[in-house]
Structure formats: C-alpha cells, structure tokens
ROTOR-870826 format. One line per 8 residues: for each residue x, y, z of N, C-alpha, C. Coordinates in steps of 0.001 Angstrom, whole numbers, plus 500000, padded with zeros to 6 digits. Layout:
// residues N
X,Y,Z,X,Y,Z,X,Y,Z  ...
// end
This chain:
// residues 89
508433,520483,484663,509405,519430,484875,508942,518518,485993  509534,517572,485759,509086,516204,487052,509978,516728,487783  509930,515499,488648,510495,515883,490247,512132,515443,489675  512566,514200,488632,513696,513819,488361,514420,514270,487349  513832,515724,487695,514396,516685,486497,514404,516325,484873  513675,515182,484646,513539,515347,483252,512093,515437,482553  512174,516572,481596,511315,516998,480784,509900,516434,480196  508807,516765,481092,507959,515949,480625,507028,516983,479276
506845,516354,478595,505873,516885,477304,504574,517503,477629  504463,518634,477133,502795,518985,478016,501870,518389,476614  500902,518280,477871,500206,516894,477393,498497,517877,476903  498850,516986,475510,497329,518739,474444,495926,517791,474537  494986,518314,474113,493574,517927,474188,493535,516437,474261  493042,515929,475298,492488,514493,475342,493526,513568,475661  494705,514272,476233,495589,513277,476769,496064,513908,478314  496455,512569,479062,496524,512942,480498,498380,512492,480653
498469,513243,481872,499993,512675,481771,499846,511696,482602  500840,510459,482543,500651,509276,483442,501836,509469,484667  501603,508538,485509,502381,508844,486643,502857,507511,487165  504410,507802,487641,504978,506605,487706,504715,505663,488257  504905,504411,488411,504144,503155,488633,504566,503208,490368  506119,503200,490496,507285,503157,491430,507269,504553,492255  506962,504891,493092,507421,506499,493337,507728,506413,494967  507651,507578,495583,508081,507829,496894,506971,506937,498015
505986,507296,497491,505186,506496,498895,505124,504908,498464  505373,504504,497485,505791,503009,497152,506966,502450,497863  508242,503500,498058,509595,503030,498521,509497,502968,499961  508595,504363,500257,508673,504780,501917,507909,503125,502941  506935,502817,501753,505869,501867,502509,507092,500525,502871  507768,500218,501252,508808,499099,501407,509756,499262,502762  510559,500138,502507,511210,500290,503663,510880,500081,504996  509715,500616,505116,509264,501595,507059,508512,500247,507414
507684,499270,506501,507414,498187,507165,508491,496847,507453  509344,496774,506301,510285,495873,507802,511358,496245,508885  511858,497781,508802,512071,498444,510020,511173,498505,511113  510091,498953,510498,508977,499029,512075,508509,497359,512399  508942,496160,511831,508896,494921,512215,510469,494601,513080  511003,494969,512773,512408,494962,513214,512576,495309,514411  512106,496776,515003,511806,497638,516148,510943,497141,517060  509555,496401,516305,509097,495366,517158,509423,494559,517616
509865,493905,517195,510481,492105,517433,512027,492851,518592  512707,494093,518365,513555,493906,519473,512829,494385,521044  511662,495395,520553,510988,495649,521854,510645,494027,522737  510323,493551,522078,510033,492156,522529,508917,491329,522005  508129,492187,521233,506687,491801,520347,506858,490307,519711  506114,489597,519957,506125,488049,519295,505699,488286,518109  506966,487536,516940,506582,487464,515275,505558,487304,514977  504649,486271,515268,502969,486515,515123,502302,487476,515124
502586,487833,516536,501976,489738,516524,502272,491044,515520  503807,490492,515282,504153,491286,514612,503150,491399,512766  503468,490502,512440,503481,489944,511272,501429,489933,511091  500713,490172,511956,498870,490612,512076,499292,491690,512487  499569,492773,513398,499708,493747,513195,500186,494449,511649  501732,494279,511555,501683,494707,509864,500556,493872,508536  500364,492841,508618,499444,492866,507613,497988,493253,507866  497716,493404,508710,495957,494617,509045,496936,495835,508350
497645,496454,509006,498092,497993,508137,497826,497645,506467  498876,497092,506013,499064,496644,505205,497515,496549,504401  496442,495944,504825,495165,495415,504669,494579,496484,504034  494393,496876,505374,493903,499003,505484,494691,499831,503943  496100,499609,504009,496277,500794,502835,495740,499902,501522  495861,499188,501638,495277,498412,499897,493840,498518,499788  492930,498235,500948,491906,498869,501196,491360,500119,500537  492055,501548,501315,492542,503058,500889,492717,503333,499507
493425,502130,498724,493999,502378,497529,493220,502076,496601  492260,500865,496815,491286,500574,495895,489924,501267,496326  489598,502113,497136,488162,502596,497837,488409,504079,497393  489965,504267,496730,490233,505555,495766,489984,505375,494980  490394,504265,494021,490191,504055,492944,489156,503738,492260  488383,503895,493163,486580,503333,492842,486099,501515,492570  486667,500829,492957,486379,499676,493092,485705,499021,494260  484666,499095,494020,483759,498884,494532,483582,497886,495364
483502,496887,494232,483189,495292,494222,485112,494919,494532  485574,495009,494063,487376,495128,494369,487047,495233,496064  486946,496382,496398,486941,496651,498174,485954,495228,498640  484742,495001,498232,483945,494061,499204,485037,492616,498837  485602,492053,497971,486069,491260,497544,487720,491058,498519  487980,492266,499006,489200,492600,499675,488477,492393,501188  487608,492995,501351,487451,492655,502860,486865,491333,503378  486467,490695,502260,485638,489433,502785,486913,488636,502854
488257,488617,502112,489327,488056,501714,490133,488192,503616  490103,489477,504056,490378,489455,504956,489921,489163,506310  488183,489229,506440,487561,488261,507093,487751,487238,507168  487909,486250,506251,488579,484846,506151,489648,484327,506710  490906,485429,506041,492250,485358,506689,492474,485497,508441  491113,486465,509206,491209,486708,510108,490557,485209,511369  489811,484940,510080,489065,483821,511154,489803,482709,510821  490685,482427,510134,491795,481272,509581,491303,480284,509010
490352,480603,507947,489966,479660,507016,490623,479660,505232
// end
C-alpha cells in the first residue's frame, strides 16, 4: 500500500511503479521557503538579500535534482544560467 492508503497494483515483468509528481518534499520545499523569507525579512535581512540567498538554495536543489537525474548537459546548462544571473547579465 502507498502512504495514502490506497492500493497500488504490484507491478509484473517490465513495468515500474511511478511515483507521484506532488509529494512531501515538494510541499515541505513550498512552504519552508516563504516562511524562512518571512523570518528573515523580520530579523531585519534586506529583501534583496533575502530573495539571493533563497534563490542560490533554491539554485543548489534544482542543481541536486538534475545531477540525480543524470543530466549532464541539463546541470552545465543550469549553472552557466546561474553564472549569468549572478553577474547580472
């Protein structure tokens, strides 16, 4: 059984089970980054700061996500994207 208690089919020669698009570390990420922008900005952190601080994180897990996924050329294509963004061109 899945985690939402409903019945998944076991899955016979040459098929994989797929996995949801939406799940827990999708919601946790939505959430916890504009709270932890929120928490900043009342410490006193300037929105700018804020807003390059969360998108480097941000950078990093999409980074993580495609350097799992084996994309290679995807990752160099992602970091040169963010070199750019960093030098403000």
């Amino acid at each position: 059984m899945s985690i939402d208690s409903t019945p998944v089919p076991p899955s016979g020669a040459g098929q994989t089970d797929t996995t949801p698009r939406f799940g827990a570390p999708q919601a946790f990420t939505a959430v916890s980054f504009p709270v932890l922008g929120v928490a900043l900005h009342l410490t006193g952190m300037p929105v700018q700061d804020i807003f390059v601080l969360l998108g480097g994180c941000g950078a990093l897990g999409a980074a993580a996500v495609v350097a799992v996924a084996g994309g290679r050329r995807r990752l160099a294509g992602l970091a040169a994207a963010v070199l750019r963004a960093a030098a403000g061109k």
